[in-house]
VMD Tcl script that draws the C-alpha trace (Angstrom):
set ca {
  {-24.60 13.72 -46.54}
  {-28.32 14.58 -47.37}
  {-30.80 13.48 -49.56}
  {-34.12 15.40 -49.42}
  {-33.32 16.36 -45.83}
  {-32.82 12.41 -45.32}
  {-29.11 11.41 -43.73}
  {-27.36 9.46 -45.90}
  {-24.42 7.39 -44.26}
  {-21.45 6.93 -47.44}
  {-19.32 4.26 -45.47}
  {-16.13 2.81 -46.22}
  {-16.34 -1.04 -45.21}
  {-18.69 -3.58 -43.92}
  {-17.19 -2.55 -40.32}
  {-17.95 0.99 -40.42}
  {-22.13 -0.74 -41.00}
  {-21.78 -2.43 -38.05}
  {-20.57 -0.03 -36.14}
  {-23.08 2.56 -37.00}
  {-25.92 0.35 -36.61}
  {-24.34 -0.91 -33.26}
  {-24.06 2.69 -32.20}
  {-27.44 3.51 -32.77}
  {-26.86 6.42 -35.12}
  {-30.62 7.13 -35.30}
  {-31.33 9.17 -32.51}
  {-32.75 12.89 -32.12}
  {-32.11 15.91 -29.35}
  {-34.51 15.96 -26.47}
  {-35.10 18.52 -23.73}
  {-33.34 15.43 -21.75}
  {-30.63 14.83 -23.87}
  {-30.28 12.57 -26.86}
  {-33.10 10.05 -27.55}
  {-33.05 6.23 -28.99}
  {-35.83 4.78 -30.47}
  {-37.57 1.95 -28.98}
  {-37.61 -0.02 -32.71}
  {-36.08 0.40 -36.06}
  {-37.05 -1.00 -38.92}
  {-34.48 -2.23 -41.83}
  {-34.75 -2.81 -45.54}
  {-32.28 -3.66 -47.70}
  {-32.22 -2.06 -51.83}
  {-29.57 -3.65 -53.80}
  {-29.28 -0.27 -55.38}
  {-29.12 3.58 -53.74}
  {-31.53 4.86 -56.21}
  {-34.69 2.09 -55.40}
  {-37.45 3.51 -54.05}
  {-39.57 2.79 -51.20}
  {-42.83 1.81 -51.94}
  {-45.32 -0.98 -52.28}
  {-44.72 -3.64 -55.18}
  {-48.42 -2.92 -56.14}
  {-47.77 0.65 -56.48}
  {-44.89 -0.01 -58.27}
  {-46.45 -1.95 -60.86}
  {-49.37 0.85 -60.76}
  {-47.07 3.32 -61.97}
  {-45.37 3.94 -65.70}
  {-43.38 6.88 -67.18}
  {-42.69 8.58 -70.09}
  {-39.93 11.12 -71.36}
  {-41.19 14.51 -72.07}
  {-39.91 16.15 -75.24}
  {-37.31 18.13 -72.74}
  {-35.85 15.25 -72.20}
  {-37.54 14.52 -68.47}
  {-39.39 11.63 -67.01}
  {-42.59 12.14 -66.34}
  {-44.09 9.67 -64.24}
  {-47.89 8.88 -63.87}
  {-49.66 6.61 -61.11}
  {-53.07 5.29 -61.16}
  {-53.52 5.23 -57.48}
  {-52.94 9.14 -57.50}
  {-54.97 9.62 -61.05}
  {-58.00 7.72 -59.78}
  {-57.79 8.26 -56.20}
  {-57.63 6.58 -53.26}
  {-61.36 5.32 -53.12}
  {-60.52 2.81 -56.66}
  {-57.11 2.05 -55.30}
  {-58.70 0.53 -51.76}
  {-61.30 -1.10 -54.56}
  {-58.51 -3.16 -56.15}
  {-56.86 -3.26 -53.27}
  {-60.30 -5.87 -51.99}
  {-59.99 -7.47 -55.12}
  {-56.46 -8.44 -55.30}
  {-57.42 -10.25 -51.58}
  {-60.74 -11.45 -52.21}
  {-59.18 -13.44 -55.08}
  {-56.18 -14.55 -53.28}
  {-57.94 -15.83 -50.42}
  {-60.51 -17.87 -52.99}
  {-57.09 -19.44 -54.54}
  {-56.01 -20.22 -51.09}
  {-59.20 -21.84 -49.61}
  {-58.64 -25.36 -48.58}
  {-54.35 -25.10 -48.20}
  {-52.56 -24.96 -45.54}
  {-52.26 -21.60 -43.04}
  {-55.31 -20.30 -45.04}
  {-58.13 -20.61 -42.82}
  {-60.92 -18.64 -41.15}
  {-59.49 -17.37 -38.69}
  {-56.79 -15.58 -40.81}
  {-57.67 -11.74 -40.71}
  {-56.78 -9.35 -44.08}
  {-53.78 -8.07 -42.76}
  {-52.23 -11.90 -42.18}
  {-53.69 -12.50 -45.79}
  {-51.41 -9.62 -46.85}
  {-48.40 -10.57 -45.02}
  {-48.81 -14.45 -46.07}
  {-49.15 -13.59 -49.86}
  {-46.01 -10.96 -49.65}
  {-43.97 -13.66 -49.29}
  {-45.36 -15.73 -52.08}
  {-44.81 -12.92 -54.62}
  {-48.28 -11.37 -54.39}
  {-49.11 -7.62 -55.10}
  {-49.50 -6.21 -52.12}
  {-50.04 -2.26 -50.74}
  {-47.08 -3.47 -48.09}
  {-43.39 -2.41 -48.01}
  {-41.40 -5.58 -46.31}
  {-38.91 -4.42 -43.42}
  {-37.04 -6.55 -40.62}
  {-36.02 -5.97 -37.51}
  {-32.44 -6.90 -37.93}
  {-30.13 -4.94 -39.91}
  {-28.07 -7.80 -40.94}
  {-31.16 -9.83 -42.13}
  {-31.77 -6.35 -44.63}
  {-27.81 -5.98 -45.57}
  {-28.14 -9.93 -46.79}
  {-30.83 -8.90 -49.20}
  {-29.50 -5.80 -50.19}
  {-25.80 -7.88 -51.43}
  {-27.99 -11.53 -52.50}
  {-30.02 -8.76 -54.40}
  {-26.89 -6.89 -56.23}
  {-25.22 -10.50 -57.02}
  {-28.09 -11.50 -58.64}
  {-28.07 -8.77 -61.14}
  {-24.37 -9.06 -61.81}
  {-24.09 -12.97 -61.53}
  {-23.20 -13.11 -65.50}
  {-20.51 -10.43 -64.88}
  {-16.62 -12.37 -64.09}
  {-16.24 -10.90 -60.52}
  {-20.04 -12.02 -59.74}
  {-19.38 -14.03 -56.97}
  {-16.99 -11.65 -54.65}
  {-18.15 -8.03 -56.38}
  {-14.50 -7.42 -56.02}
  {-13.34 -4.83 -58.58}
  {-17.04 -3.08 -58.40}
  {-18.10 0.29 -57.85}
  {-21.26 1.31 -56.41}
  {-22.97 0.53 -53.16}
  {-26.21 -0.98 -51.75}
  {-28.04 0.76 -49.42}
  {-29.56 0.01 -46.08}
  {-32.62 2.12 -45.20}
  {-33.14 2.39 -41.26}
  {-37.19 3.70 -40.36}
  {-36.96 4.79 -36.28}
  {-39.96 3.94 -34.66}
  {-40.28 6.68 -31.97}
  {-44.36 7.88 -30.67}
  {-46.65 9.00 -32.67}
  {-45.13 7.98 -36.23}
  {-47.67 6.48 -37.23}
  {-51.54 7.56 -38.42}
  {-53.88 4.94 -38.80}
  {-55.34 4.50 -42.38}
  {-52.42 6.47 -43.47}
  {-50.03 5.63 -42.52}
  {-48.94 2.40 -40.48}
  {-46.59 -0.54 -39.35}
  {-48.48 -3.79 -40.10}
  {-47.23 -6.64 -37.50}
  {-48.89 -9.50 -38.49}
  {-47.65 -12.62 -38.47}
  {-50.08 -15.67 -39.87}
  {-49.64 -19.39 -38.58}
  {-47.88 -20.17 -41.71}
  {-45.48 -17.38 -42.01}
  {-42.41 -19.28 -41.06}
  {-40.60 -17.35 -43.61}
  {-41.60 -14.14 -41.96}
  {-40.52 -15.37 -38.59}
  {-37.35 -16.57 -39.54}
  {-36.87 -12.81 -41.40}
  {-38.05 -11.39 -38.05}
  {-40.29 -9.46 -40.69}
  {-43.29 -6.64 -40.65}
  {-44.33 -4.32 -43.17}
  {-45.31 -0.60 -44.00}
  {-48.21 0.43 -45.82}
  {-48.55 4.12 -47.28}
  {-52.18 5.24 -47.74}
  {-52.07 8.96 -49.05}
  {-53.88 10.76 -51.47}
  {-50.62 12.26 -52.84}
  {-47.41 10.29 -51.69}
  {-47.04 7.22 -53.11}
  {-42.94 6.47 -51.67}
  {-41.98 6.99 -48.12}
  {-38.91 9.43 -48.70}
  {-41.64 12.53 -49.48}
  {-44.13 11.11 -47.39}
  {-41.71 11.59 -44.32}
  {-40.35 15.05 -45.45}
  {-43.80 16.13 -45.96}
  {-44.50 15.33 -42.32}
  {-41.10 16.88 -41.47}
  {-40.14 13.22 -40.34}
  {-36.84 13.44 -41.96}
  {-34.88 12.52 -38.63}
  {-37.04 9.22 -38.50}
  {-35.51 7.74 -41.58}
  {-31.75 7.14 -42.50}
  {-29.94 5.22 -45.42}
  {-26.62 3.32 -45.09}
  {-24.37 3.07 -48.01}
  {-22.23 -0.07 -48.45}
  {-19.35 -0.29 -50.89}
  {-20.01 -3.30 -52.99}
  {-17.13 -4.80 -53.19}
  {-17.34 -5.02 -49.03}
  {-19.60 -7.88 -50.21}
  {-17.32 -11.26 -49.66}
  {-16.38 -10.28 -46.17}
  {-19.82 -9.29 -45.49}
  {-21.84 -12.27 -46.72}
  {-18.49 -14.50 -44.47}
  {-19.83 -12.11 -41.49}
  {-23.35 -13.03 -42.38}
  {-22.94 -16.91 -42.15}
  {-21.04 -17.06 -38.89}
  {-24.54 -14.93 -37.62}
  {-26.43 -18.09 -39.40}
  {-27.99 -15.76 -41.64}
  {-28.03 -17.75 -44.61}
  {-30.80 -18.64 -47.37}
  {-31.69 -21.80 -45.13}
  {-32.15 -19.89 -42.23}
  {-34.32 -17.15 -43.73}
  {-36.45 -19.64 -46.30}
  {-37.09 -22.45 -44.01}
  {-38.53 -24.38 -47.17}
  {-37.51 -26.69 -49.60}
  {-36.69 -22.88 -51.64}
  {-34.72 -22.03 -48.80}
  {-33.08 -25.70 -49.18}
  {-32.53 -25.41 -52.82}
  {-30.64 -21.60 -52.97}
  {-28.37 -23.05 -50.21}
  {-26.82 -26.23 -51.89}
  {-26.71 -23.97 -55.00}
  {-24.11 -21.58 -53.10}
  {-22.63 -24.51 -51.03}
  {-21.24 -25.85 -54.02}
  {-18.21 -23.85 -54.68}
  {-17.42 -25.25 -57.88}
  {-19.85 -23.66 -59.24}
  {-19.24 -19.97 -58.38}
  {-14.81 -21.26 -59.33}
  {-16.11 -22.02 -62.64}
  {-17.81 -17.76 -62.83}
  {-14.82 -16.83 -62.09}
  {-12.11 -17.97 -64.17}
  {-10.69 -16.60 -67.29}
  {-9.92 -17.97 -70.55}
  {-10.55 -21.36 -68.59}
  {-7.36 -21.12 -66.62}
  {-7.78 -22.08 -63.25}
  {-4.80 -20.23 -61.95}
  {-6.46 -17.18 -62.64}
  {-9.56 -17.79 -60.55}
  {-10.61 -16.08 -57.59}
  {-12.33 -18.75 -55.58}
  {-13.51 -16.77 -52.56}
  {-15.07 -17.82 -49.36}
  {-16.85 -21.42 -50.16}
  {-20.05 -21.22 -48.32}
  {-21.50 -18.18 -48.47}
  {-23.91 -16.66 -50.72}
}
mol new
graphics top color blue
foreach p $ca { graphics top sphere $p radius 0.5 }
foreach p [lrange $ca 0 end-1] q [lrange $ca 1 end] { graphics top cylinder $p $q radius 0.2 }
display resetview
């Protein structure tokens, strides 16, 4: 299947996602034959229809419903141009690194683009997209993500009974992708990203005058065959997130903090995520599931 000339993988199981990413589906025809690329990039969206841009364009940009009955949308970034959006960008920095002066991994030596990186991961608004290297790392975000927004609902825990997928967006990293100042892979990793690290994370950042979200950006640059999205049922979520653990990817492991610490004795206690599931307070009727995992 296609979306906007992007391949869209609709798979059946958590197998089937392994397999394809172990087959290295992303690949294009050569004049010598089929070609892998060298890196791919992973992000996980706990829903198909996310988008793939920066959390500070995303907070730059509001809609409204025409009297036809479509959405309009309008950005700042692309209203005021790039020249104001590179201005705010400065600002947003210039006041993080202030707050930061005197703690720990903050110091002179720590360049914008490790500023950037070290305040994604603290929740700032920042012009970068977060990917990771590992697919599984992205497919653990993309189901924590989903079970978050359903953890009220009685099947919470497992997503058994659920339709829907998430979706796991693949970037192939083959020559000349990338244009610097427009478009480009940021690698940095600051002394006191141990979060990062332990993601095996980097980040995209999408400077264009008229594309704010990667999807057109790459069609527009007839880059379609760079960029791929996996589809995974939801309710492949238990056996997934059992999969996951046994590859010690697990909140501890990618929040080496006392956060990190905290989320995982929250899901190592079972009893709580029994209790989610029972009905009418019978426990016969429970569906405990697997009693470590996420």
């Amino acid at each position: 299947m296609q979306t906007d000339f992007v391949a869209i993988h609709n798979l059946d199981s958590w197998e089937q996602f392994i397999e394809s990413v172990r087959s290295g589906s992303i690949r294009k025809d050569g004049s010598g034959g089929q070609s892998y690329p060298d890196q791919v990039l992973y992000r996980g969206h706990a829903k198909p229809d996310w988008r793939l841009w920066s959390p500070l364009d995303r907070r730059l940009t509001t809609w409204v419903r025409r009297p036809d009955g479509e959405i309009e949308y309008w950005s700042a970034r692309k209203t005021c141009g790039l020249g104001w959006y590179d201005k705010l960008c400065s600002q947003i920095l210039d006041q993080f690194k202030q707050a930061c002066r005197g703690m720990s991994g903050a110091d002179s030596g720590t360049n914008d683009d490790e500023y950037w990186a070290l305040g994604r991961h603290f929740g700032l608004l920042t012009p970068l997209l977060d990917w990771t290297l590992s697919p599984y790392v992205a497919a653990f975000f993309a189901f924590v993500e989903r079970l978050q927004y359903m953890e009220h609902g009685s099947h919470a825990y497992t997503l058994k009974g659920n339709e829907g997928s998430v979706r796991v967006w693949a970037i192939a990293m083959w020559d000349q992708i990338e244009i610097p100042g427009e478009f480009e892979v940021v690698r940095a990793s600051p002394r006191a990203a141990a979060r990062q690290r332990a993601q095996s994370g980097l980040f995209t950042r999408l400077r264009s005058e008229e594309y704010l979200e990667l999807v057109p950006y790459f069609v527009s640059r007839n880059l379609t065959d760079h960029l791929v999205a996996y589809d995974i049922p939801i309710d492949a979520a238990s056996h997934a997130m059992r999969d996951l653990q046994l590859m010690n990817i697990t909140p501890a492991t990618l929040f080496p903090d006392l956060y990190g610490a905290a989320w995982q004795a929250n899901v190592d206690n079972a009893q709580i995520h029994y209790a989610s599931l029972m009905y009418d307070g019978d426990p016969a009727k429970a569906d405990p599931g697997p009693s470590t995992t996420v």
